[in-house]
C-alpha positions in Angstrom: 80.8 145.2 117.0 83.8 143.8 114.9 86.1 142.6 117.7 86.0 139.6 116.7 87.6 140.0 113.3 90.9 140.8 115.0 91.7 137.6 116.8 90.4 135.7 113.1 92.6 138.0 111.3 95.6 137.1 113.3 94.3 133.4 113.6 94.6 133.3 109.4 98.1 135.4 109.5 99.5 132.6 112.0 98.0 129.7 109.1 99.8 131.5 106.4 102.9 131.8 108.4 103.2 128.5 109.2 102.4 127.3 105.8 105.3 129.5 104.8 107.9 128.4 107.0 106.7 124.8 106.1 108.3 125.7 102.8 111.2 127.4 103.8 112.2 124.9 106.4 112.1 122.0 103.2 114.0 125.0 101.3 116.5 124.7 103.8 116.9 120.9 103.9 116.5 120.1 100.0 119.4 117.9 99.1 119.2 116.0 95.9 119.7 112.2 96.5 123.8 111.8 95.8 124.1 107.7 97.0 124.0 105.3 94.0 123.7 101.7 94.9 123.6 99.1 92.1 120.6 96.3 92.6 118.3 94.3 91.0 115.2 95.9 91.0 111.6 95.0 90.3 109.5 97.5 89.3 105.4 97.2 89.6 103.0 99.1 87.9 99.5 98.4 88.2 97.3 100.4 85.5 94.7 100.2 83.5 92.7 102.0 80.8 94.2 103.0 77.4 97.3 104.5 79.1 98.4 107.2 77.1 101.6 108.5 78.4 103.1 104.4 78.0 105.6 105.3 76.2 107.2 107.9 78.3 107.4 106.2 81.4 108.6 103.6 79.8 111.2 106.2 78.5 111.8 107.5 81.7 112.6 104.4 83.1 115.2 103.9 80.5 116.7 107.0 81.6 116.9 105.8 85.0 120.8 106.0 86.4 119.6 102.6 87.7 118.0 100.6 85.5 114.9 97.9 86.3 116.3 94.3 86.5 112.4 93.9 85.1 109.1 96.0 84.6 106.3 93.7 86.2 103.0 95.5 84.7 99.5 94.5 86.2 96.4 94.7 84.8 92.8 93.7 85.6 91.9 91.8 82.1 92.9 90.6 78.7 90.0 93.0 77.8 92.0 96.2 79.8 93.5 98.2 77.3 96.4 98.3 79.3 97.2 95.0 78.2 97.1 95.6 74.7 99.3 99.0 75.3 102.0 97.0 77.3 102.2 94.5 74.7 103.0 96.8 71.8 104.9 99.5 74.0 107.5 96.6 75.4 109.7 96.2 72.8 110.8 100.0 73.7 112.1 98.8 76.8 115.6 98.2 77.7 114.9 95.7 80.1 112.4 92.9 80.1 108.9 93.8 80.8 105.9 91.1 81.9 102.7 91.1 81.9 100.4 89.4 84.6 96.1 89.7 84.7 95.1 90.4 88.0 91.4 89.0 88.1 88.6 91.6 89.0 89.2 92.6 92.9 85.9 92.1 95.0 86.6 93.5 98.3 89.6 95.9 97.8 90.6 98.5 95.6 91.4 96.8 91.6 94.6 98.8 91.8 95.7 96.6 95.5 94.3 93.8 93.5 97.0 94.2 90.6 99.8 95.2 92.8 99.2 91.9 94.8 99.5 89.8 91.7 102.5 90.9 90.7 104.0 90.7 94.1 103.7 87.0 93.9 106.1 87.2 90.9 108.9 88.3 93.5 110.9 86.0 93.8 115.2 85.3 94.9 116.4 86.9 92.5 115.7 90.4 93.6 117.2 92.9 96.3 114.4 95.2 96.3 111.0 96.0 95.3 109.8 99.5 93.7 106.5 99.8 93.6 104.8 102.8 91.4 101.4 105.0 89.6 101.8 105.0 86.4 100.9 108.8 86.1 104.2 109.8 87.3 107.5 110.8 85.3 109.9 109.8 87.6 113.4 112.2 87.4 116.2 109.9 86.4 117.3 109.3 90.0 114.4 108.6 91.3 115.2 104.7 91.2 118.5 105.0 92.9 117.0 107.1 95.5 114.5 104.8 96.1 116.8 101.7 96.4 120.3 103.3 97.4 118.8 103.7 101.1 117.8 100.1 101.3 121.3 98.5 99.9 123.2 100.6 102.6 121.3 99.2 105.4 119.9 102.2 106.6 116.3 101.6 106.4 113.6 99.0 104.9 111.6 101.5 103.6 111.6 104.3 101.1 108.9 106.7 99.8 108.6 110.4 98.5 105.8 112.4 97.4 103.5 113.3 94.3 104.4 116.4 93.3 101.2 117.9 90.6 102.7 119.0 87.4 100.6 121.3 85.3 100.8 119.9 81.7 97.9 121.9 80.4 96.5 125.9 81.5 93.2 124.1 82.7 91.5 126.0 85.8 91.6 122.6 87.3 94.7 121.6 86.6 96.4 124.8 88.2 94.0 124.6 91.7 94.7 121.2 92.0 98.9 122.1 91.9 98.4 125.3 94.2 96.4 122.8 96.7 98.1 119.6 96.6 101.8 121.1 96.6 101.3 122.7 99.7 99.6 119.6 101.6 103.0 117.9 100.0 105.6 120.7 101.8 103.4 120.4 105.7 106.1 118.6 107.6 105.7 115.3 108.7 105.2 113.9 112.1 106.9 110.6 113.7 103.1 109.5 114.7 101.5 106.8 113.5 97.9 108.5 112.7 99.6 110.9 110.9 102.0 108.2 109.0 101.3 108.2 104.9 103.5 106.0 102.5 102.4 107.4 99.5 102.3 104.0 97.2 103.2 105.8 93.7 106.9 105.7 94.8 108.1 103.0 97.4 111.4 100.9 97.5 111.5 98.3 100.0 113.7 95.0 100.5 112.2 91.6 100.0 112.9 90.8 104.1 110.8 94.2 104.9 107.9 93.2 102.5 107.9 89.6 104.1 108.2 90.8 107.6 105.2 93.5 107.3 103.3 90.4 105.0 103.2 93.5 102.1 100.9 91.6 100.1 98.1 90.8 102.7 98.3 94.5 103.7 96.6 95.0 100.2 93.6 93.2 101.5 90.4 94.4 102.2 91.5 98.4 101.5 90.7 100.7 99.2 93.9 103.0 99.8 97.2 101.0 99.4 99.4 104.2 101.1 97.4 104.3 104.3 97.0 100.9 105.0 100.6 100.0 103.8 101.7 103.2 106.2 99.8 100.8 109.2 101.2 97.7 108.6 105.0 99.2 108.3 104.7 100.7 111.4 103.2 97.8 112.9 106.1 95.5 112.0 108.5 98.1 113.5 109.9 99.4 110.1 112.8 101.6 109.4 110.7 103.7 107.0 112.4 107.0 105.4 110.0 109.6 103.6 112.9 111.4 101.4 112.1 115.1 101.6 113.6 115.4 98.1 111.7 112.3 96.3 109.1 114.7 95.1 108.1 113.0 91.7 106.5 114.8 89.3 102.8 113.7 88.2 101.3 116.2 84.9 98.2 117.2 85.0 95.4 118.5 82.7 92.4 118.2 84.7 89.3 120.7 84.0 87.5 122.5 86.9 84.8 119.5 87.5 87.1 116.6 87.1 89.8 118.3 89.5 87.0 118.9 91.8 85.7 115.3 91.6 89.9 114.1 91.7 90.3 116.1 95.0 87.1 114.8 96.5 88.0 111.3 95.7 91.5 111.9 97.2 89.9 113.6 100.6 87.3 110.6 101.2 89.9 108.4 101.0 91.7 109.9 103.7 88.5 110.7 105.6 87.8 107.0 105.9 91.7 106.2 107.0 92.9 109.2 108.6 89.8 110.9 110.0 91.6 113.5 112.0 93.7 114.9 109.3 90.5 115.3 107.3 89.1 117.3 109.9 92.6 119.1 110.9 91.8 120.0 107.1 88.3 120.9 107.4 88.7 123.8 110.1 92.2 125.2 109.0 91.0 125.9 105.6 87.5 126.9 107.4 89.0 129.2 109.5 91.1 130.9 107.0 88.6 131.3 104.7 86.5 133.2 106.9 89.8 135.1 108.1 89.5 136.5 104.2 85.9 136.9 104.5 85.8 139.4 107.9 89.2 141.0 106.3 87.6 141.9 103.1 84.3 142.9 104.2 85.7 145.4 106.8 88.3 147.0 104.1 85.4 147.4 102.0 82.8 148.7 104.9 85.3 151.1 106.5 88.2 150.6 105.2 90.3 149.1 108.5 92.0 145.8 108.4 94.0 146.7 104.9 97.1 145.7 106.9 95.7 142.0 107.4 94.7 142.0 104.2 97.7 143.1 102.2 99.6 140.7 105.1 97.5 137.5 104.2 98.2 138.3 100.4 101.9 138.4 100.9 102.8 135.5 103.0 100.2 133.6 100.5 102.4 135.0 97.3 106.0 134.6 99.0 104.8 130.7 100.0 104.3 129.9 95.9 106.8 132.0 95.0 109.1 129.5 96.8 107.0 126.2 96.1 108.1 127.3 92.7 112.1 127.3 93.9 111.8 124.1 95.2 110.1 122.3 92.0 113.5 124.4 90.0 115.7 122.7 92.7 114.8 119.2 92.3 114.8 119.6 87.8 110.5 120.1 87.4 110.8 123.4 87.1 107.4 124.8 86.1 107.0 127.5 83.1 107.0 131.2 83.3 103.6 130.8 82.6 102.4 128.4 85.4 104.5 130.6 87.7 102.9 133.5 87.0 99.4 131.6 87.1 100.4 130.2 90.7 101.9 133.3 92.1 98.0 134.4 90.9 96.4 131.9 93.0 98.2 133.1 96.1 97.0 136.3 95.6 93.4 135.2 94.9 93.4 132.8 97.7 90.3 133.4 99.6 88.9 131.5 95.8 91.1 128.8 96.1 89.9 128.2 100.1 87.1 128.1 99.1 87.4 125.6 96.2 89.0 124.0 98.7 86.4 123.7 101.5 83.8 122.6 98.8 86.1 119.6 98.2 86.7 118.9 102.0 83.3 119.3 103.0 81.9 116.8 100.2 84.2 114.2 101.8 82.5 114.1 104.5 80.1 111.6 102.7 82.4 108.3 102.2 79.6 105.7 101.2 80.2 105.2 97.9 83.3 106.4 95.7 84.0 106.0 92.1 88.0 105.1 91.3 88.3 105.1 87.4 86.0 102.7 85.9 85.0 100.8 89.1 82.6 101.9 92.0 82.9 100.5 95.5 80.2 100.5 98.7 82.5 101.7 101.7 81.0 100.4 105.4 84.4 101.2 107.0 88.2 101.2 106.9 88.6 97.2 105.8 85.0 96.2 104.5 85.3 97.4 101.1 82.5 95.9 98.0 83.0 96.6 94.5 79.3 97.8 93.5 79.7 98.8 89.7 82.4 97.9 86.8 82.0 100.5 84.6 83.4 100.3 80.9 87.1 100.8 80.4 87.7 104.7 79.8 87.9 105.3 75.7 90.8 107.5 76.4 
């Protein structure tokens, strides 16, 4: 009657395993960026909203071992409250910092709207563009590892990875880590549907952005990493994803808004990379109900412990070592979110399926709400802004 639960078992052993040696095999080839070219750099950061954390990115920038030639900082309005932050948080910098209003997008995401306008600030005077989210707080060689691989020649293209900080013990917070990290350490493939340049953290030369037309890549898109990935490999682009540029991003998210954040996040890539969503869908799926069968049957008659106490483990060991590589590249997390982590391995069948909740609600990619503004989605490049909702209070 329960033959089937053996072939699932093994089926959910094999997703662990691989998820594992995903880790250990980044373990393995974690170098921390050593090259240190000197350039001038733009920097562009599109925000918007009352910004709260300002002042330490603007901090950490000052920290960098390479420091911006210029901050260029976009926002939507003179009403923003970004704009009103920037103006009083610029003094702090120790470079010069401007300030350009975007104009409300129509037809592509506002944050593709800002980053265009302050592309067309760009101008001779600079050997490479960094473009980045301003929810990150970048290490302080994360600009020379962004830039040192473009001044040597090597490639016209650099970009890491958001790596999810937990800033506050919030259920959210902590699924949202446990799940995003370990999408962060899959390994990456050379193909092009598979091809994500993740646009919180990308250096690129001013030839590269003119030869892939960077700016016009922002049109009509709602995600500026997906369709930048398309138009970099279309333009035959020497792009490097640095396995080490793992930036850290803090978090404080609650259950509901971490569960509306992760939906958001999947529907995007639903609508761009619809294969990975449902690569997603049935590995998570499949493990889950691995769990499911495993559990019932050590509770009805007590066989399968083995695959139970084996799914466990190689769930454990895996954050036990996500951990080592956040300690490795100076984000170490707390004892405390360690402990909490190595706790969501061991509950993992929970964090499935908080998981497939998120993945199954992307399937519906209509209509999605990006901070204050809500856009109509009737494919990949025919984006509507549909609502403008009033700036966030905080």
């Amino acid at each position: 009657m329960w033959s089937w639960v053996l072939p699932l078992a093994l089926v959910g052993l094999c997703i662990n395993l691989l998820s594992l040696a995903s880790v250990i095999v980044r373990l393995m080839r974690l170098q921390k960026p050593r090259s240190e070219r000197r350039a001038a750099v733009s920097v562009i950061l599109p925000i918007t909203g009352p910004m709260p954390g300002l002042e330490t990115l603007i901090g950490t920038l000052n920290a960098q071992t390479l420091l911006p030639a210029r901050l260029i900082v976009s926002v939507e309005s003179h009403d923003d409250p970004a704009y009103e932050r920037v103006r009083q948080a610029a003094p702090m910098a120790r470079f010069p910092v401007e300030i350009v209003v975007a104009g409300e997008a129509r037809d592509q995401a506002q944050k593709c709207r800002n980053q265009q306008a302050a592309l067309a600030l760009i101008d001779e005077r600079d050997q490479a563009i960094v473009m980045m989210d301003g929810d990150i707080v970048p290490q302080r060689w994360w600009l020379s590892a962004l830039v040192s691989p473009l001044m040597d020649g090597n490639f016209d293209l650099v970009t890491g990875h958001r790596w999810q900080q937990v800033r506050k013990h919030r259920l959210g917070a902590h699924l949202v880590a446990a799940i995003d990290r370990a999408v962060t350490l899959l390994p990456r493939t050379g193909w092009n549907s598979t091809s994500v340049v993740w646009g919180g953290s990308i250096g690129i030369s001013p030839a590269a952005a003119e030869r892939m037309q960077l700016s016009v890549s922002l049109d009509s898109t709602l995600s500026d990493d997906l369709s930048l990935a398309e138009h970099a490999s279309a333009a035959g682009l020497r792009v490097l994803t640095r396995g080490a540029l793992l930036i850290p991003s803090p978090t404080d998210l609650g259950l509901v808004a971490a569960w509306r954040f992760a939906v958001r996040q999947y529907r995007i890539g639903h609508i761009y990379r619809p294969w990975l969503w449902r690569m997603a869908l049935a590995t998570v799926a499949v493990r889950l109900a691995a769990w499911i069968a495993v559990l019932w049957q050590v509770r009805a008659t007590g066989d399968y412990l083995w695959a139970a106490i084996g799914l466990a483990a190689l769930a454990v060991l895996k954050q036990a070592l996500v951990g080592d590589v956040a300690r490795r590249l100076d984000m170490p997390d707390s004892v405390p979110v360690r402990l909490i982590q190595l706790l969501l391995g061991l509950l993992q069948p929970l964090v499935d399926l908080f998981h497939l909740s998120v993945i199954v609600a992307a399937a519906w990619t209509r209509r999605i709400r990006w901070g204050h503004v809500v856009y109509e989605i009737s494919g990949p490049y025919s984006i509507a802004v549909k609502e403008r909702l009033p700036f966030p209070a905080s």
